[in-house]
N, CA, C, O and CB atoms as a CASP TS submission, in Angstrom:
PFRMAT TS
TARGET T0000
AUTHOR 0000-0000-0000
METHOD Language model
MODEL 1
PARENT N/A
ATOM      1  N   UNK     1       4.254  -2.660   6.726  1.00  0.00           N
ATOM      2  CA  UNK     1       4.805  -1.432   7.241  1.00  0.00           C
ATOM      3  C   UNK     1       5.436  -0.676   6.075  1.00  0.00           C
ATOM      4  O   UNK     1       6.240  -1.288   5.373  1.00  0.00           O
ATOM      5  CB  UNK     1       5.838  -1.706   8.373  1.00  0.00           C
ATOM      6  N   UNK     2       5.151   0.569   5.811  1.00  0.00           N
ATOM      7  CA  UNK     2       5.470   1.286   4.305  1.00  0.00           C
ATOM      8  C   UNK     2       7.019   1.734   5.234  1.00  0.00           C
ATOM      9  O   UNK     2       7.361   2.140   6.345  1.00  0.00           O
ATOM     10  CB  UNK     2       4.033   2.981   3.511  1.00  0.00           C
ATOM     11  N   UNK     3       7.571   1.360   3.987  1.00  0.00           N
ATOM     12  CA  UNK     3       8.994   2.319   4.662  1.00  0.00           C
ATOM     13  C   UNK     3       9.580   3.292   2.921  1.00  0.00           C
ATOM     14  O   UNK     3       9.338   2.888   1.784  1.00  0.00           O
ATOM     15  CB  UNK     3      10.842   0.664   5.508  1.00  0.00           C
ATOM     16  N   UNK     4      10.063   4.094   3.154  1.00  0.00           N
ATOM     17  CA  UNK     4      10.785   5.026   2.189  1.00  0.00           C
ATOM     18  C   UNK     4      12.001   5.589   2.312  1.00  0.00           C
ATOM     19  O   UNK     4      12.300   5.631   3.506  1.00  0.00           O
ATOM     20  CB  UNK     4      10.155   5.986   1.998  1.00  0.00           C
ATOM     21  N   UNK     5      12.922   6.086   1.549  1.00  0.00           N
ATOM     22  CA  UNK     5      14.087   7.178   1.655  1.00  0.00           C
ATOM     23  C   UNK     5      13.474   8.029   1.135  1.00  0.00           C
ATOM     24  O   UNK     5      12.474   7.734   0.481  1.00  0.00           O
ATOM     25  CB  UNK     5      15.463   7.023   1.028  1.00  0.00           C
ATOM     26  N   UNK     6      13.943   9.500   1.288  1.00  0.00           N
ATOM     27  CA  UNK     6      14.120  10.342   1.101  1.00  0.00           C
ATOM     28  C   UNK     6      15.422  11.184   0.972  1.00  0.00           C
ATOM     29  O   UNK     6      16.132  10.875   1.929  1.00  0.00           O
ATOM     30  CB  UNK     6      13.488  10.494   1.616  1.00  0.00           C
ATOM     31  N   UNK     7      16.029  12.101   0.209  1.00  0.00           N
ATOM     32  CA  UNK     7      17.075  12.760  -0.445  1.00  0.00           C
ATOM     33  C   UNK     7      17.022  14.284   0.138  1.00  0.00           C
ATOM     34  O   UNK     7      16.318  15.149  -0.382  1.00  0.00           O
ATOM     35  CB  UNK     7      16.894  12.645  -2.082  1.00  0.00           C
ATOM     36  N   UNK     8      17.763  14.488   1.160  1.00  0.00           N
ATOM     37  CA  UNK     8      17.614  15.701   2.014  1.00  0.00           C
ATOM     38  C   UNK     8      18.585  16.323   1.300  1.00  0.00           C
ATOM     39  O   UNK     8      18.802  17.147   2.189  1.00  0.00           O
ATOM     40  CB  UNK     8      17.820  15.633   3.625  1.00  0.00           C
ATOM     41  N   UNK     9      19.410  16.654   0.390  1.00  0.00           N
ATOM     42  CA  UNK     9      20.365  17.496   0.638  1.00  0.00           C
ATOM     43  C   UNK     9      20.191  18.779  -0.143  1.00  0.00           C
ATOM     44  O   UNK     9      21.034  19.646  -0.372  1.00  0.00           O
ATOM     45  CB  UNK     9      21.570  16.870   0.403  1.00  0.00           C
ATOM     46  N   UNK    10      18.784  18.711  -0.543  1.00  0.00           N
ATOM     47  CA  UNK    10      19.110  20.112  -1.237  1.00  0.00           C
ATOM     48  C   UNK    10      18.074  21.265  -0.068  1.00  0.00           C
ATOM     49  O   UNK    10      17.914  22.481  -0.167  1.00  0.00           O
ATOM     50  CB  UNK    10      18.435  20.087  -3.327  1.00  0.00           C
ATOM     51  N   UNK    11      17.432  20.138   1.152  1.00  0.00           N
ATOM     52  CA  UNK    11      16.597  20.628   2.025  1.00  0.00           C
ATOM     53  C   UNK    11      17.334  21.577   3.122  1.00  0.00           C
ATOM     54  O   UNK    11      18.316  21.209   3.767  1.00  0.00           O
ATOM     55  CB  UNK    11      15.893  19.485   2.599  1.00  0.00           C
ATOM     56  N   UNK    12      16.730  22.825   3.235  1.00  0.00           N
ATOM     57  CA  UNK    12      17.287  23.870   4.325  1.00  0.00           C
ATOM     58  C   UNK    12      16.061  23.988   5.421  1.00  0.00           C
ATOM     59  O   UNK    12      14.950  23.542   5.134  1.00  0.00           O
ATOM     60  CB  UNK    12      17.673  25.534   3.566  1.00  0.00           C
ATOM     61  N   UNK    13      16.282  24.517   6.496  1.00  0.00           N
ATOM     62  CA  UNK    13      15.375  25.685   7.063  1.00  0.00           C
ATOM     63  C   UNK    13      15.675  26.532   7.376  1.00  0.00           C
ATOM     64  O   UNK    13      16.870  26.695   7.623  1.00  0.00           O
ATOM     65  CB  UNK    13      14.765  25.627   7.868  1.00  0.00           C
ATOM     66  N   UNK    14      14.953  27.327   7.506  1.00  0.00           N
ATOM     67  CA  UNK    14      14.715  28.892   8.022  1.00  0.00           C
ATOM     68  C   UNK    14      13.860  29.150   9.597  1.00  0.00           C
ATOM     69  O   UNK    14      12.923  28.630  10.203  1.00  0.00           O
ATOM     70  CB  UNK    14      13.683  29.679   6.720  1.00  0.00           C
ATOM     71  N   UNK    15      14.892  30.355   9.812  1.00  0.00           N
ATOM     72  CA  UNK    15      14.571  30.616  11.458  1.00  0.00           C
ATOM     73  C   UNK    15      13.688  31.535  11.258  1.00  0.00           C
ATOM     74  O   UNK    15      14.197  32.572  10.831  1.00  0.00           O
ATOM     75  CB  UNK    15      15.779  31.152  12.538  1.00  0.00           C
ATOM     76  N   UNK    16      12.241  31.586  11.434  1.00  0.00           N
ATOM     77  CA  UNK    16      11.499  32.681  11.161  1.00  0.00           C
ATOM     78  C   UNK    16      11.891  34.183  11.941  1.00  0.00           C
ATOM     79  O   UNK    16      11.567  35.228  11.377  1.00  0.00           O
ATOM     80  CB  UNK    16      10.128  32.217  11.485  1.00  0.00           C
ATOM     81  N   UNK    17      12.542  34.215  13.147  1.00  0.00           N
ATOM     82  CA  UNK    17      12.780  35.192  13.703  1.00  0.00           C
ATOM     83  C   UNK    17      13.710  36.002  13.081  1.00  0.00           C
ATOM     84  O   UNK    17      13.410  37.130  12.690  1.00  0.00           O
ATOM     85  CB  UNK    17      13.030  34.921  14.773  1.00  0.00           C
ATOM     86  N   UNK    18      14.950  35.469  12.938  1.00  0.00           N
ATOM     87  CA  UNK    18      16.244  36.008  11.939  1.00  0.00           C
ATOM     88  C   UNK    18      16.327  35.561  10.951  1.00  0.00           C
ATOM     89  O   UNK    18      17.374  35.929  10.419  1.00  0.00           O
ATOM     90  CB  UNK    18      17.505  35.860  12.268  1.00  0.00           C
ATOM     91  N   UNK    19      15.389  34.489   9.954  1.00  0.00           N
ATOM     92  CA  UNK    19      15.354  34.854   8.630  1.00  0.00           C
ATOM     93  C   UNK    19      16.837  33.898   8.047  1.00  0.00           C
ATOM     94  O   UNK    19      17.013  33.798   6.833  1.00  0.00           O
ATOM     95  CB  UNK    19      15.394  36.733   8.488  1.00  0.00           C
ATOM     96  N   UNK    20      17.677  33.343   8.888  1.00  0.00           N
ATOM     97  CA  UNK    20      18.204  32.779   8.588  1.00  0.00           C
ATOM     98  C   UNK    20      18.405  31.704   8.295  1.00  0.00           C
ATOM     99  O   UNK    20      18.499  30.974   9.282  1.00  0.00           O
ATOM    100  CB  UNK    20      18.487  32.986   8.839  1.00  0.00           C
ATOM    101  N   UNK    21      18.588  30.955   6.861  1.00  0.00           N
ATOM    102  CA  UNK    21      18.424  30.069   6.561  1.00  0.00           C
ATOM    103  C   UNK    21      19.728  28.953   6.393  1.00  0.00           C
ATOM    104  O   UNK    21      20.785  29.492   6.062  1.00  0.00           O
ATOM    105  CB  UNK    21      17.734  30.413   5.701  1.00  0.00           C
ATOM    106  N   UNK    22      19.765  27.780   6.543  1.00  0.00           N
ATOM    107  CA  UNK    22      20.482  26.538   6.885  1.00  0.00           C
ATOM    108  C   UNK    22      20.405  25.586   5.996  1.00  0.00           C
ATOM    109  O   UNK    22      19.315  25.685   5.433  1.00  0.00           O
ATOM    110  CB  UNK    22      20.096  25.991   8.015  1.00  0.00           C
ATOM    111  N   UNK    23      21.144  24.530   5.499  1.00  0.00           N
ATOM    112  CA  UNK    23      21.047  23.685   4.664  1.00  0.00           C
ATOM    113  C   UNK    23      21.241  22.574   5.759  1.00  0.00           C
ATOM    114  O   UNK    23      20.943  22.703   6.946  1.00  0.00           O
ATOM    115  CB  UNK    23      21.966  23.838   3.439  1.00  0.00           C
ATOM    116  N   UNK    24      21.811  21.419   5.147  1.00  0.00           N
ATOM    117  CA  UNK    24      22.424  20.144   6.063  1.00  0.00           C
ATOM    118  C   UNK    24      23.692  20.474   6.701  1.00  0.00           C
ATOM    119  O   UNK    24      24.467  20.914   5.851  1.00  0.00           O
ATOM    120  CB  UNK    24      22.737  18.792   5.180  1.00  0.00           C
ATOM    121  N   UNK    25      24.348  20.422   8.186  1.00  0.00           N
ATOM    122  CA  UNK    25      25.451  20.390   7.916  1.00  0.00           C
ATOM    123  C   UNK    25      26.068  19.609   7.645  1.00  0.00           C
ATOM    124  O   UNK    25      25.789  18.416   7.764  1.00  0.00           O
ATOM    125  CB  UNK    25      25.862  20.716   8.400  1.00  0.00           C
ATOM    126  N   UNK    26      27.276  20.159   7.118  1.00  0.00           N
ATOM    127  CA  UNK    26      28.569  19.528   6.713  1.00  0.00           C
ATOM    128  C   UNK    26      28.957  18.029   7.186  1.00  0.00           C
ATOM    129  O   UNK    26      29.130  17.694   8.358  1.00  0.00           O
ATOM    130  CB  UNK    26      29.621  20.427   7.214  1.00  0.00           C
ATOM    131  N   UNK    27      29.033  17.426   6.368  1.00  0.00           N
ATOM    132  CA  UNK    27      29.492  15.376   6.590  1.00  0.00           C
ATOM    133  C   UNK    27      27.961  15.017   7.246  1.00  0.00           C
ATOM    134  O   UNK    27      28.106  13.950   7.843  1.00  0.00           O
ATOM    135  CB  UNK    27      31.318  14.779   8.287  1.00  0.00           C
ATOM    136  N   UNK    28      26.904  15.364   7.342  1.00  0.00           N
ATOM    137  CA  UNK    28      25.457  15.126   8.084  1.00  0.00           C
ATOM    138  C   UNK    28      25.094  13.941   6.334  1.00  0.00           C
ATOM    139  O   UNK    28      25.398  14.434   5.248  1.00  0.00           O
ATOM    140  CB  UNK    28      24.077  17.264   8.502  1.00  0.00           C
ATOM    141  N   UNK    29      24.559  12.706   6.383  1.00  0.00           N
ATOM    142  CA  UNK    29      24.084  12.178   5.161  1.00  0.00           C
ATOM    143  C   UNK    29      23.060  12.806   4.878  1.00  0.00           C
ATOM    144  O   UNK    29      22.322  13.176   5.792  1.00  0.00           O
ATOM    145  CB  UNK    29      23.833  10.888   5.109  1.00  0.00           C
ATOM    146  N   UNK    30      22.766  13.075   3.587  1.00  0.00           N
ATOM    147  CA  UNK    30      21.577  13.894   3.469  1.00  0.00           C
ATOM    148  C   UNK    30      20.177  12.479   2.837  1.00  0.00           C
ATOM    149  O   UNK    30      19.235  12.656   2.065  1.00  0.00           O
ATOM    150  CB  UNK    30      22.057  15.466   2.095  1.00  0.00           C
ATOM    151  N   UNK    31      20.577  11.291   3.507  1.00  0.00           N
ATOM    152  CA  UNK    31      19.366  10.656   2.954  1.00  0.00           C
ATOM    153  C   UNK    31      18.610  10.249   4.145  1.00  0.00           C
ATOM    154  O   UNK    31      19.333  10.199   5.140  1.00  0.00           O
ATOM    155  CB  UNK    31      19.658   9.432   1.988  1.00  0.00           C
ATOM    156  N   UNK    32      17.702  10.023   4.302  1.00  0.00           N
ATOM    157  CA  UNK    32      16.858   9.836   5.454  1.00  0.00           C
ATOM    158  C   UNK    32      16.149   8.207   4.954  1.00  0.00           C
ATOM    159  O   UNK    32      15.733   7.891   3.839  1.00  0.00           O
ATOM    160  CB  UNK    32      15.615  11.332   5.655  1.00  0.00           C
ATOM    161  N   UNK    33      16.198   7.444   6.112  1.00  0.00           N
ATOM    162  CA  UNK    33      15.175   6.088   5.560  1.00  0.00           C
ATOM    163  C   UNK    33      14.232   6.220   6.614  1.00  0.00           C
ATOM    164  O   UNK    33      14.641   6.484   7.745  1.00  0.00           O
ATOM    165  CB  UNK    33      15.893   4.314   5.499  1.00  0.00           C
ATOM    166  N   UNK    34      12.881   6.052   6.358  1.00  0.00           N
ATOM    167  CA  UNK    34      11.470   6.221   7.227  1.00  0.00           C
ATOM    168  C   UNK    34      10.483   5.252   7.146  1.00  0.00           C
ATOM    169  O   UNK    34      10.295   4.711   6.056  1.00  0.00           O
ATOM    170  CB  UNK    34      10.719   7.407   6.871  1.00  0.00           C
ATOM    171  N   UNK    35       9.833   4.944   8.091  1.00  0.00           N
ATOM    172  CA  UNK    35       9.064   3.483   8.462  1.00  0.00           C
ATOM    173  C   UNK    35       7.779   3.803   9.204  1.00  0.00           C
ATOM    174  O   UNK    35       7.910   4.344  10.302  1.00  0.00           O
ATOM    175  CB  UNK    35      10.022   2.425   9.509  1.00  0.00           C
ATOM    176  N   UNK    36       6.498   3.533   8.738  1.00  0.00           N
ATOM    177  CA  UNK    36       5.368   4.139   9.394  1.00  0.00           C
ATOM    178  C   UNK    36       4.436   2.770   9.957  1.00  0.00           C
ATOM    179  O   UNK    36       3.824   2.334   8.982  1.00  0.00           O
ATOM    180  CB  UNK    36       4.509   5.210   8.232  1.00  0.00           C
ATOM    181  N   UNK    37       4.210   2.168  10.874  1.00  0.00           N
ATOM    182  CA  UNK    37       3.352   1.249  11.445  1.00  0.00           C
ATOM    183  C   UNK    37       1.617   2.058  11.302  1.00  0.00           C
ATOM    184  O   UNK    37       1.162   3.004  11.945  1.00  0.00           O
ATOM    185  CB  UNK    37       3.996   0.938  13.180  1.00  0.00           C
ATOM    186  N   UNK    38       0.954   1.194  10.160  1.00  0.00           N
ATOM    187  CA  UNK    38       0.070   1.970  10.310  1.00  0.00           C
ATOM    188  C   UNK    38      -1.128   1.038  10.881  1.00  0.00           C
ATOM    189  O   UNK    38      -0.885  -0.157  11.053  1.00  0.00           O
ATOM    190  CB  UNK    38      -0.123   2.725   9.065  1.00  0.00           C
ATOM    191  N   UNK    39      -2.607   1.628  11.224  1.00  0.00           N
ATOM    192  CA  UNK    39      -3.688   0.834  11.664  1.00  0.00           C
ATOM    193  C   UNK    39      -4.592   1.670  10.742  1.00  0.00           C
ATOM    194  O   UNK    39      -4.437   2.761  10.193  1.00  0.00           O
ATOM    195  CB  UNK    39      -4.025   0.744  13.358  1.00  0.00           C
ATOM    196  N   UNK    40      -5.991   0.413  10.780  1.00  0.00           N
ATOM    197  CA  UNK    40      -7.199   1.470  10.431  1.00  0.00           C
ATOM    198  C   UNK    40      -7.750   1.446  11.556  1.00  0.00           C
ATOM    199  O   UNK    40      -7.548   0.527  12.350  1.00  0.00           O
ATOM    200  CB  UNK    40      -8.275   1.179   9.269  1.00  0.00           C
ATOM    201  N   UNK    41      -8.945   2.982  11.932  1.00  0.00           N
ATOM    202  CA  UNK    41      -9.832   3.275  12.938  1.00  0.00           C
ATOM    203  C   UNK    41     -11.011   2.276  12.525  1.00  0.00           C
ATOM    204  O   UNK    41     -11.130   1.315  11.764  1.00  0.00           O
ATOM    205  CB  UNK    41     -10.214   4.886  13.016  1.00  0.00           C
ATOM    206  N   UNK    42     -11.763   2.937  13.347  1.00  0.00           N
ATOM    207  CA  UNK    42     -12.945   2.146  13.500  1.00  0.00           C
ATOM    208  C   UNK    42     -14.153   2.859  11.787  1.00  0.00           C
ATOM    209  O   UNK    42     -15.254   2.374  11.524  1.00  0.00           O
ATOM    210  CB  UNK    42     -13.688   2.600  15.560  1.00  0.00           C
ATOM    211  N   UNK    43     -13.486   4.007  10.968  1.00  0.00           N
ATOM    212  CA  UNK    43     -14.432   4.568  10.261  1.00  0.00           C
ATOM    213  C   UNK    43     -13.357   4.082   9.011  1.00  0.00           C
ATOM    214  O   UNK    43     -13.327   4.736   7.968  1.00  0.00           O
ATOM    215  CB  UNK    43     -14.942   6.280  10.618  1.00  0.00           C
ATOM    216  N   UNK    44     -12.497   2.908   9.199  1.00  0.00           N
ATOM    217  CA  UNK    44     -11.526   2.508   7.958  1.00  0.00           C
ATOM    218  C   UNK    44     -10.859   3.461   7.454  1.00  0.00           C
ATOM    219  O   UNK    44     -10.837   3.551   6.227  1.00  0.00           O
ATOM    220  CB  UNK    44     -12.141   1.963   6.830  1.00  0.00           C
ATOM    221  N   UNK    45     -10.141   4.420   8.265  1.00  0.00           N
ATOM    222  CA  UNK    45      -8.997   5.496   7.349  1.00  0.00           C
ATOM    223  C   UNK    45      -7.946   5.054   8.202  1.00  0.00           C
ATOM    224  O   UNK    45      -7.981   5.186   9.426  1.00  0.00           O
ATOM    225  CB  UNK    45      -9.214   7.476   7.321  1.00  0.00           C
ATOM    226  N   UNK    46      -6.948   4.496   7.527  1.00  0.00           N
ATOM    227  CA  UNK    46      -5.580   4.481   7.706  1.00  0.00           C
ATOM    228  C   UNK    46      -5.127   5.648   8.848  1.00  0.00           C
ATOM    229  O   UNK    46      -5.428   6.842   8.834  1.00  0.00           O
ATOM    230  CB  UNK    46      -4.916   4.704   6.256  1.00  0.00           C
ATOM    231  N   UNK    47      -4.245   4.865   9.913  1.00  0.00           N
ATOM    232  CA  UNK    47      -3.805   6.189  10.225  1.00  0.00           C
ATOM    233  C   UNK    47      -2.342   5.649  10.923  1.00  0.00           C
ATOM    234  O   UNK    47      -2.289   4.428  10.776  1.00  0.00           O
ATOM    235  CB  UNK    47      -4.982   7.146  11.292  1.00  0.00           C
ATOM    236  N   UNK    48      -1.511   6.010  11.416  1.00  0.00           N
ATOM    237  CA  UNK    48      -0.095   5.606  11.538  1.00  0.00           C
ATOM    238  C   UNK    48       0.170   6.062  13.022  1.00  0.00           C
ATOM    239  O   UNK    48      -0.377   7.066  13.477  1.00  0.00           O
ATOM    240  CB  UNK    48       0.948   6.336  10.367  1.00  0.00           C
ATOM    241  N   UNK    49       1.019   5.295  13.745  1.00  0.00           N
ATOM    242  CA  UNK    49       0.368   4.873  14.945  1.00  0.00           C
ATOM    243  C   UNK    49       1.640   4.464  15.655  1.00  0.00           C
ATOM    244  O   UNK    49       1.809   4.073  16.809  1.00  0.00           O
ATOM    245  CB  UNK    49      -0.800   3.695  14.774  1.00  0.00           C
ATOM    246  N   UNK    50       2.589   4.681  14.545  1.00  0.00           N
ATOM    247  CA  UNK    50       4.230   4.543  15.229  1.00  0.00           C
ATOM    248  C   UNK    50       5.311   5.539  13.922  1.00  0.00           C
ATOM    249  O   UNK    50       4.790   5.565  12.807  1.00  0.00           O
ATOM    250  CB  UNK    50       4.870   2.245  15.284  1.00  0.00           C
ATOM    251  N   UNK    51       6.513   6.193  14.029  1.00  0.00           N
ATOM    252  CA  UNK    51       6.711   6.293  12.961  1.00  0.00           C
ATOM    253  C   UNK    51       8.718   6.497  13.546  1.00  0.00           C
ATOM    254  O   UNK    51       8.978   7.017  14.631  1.00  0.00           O
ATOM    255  CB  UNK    51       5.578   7.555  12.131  1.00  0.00           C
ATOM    256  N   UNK    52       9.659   6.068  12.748  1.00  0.00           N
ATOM    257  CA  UNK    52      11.105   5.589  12.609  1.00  0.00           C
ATOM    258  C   UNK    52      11.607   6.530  11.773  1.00  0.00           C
ATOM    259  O   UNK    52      11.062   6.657  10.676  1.00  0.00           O
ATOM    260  CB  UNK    52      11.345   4.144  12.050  1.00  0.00           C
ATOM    261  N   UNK    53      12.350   7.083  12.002  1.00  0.00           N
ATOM    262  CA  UNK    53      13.575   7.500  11.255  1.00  0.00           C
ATOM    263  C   UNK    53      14.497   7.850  11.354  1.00  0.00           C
ATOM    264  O   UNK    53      14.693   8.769  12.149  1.00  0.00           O
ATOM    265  CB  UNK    53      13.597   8.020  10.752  1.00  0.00           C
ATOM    266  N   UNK    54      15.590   7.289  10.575  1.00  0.00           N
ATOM    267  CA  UNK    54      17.326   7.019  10.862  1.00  0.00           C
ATOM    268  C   UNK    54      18.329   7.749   9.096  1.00  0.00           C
ATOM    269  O   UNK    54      18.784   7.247   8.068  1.00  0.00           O
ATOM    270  CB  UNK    54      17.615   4.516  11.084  1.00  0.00           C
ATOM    271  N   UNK    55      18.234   8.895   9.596  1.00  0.00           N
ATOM    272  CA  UNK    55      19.478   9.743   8.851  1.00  0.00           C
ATOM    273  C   UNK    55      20.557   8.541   8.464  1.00  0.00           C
ATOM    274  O   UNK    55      20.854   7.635   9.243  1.00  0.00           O
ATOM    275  CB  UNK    55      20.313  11.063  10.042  1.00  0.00           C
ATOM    276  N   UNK    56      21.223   8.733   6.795  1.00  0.00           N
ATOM    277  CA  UNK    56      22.165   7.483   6.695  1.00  0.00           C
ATOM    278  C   UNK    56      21.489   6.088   6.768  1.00  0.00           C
ATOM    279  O   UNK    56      22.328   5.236   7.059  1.00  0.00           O
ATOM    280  CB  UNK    56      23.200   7.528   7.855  1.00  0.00           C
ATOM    281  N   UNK    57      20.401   5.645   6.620  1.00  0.00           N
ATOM    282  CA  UNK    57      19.974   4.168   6.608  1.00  0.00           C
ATOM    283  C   UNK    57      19.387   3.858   5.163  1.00  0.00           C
ATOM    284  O   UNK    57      19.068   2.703   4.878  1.00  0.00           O
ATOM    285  CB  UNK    57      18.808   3.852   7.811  1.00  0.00           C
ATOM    286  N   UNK    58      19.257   4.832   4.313  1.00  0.00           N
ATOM    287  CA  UNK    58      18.648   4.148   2.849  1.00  0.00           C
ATOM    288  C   UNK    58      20.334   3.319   2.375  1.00  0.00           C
ATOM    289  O   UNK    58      21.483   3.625   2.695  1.00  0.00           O
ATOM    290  CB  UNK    58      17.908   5.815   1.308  1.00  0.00           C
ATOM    291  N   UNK    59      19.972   2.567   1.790  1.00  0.00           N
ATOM    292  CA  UNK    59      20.913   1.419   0.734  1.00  0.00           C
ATOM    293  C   UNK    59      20.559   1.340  -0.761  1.00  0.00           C
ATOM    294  O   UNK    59      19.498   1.063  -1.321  1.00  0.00           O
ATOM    295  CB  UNK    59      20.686  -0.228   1.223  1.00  0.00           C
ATOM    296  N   UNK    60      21.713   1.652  -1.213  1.00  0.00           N
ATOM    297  CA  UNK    60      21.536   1.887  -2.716  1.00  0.00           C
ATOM    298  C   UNK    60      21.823   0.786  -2.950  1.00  0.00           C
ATOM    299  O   UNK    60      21.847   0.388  -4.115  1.00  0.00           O
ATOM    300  CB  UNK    60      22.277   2.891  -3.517  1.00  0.00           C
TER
END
């Protein structure tokens, strides 16, 4: 099962309607840890088939 962190805090979005854009809020951890259960099909391409993620779970 591949799992990763990722480093959100320099990540925003934007509201396409009003254009307004957002960062993390405030005290939110900006690291994300992610976990993908993957399978192959029947033509052997990988494909992922469950997927986890918990804001605050990477460990340094």
């Amino acid at each position: 099962m591949p799992t990763y962190c990722t480093d959100e805090s320099e990540a925003s979005s934007k509201d396409l309607k009003t254009g307004e854009v957002a960062g993390n809020p405030p005290g939110m951890a900006p690291e994300v840890f992610s976990s993908r259960s993957m399978t192959k099909n029947k033509q052997s391409v990988w494909q992922t088939v469950s997927a986890r993620s918990e804001r605050g779970g990477c460990q340094r």
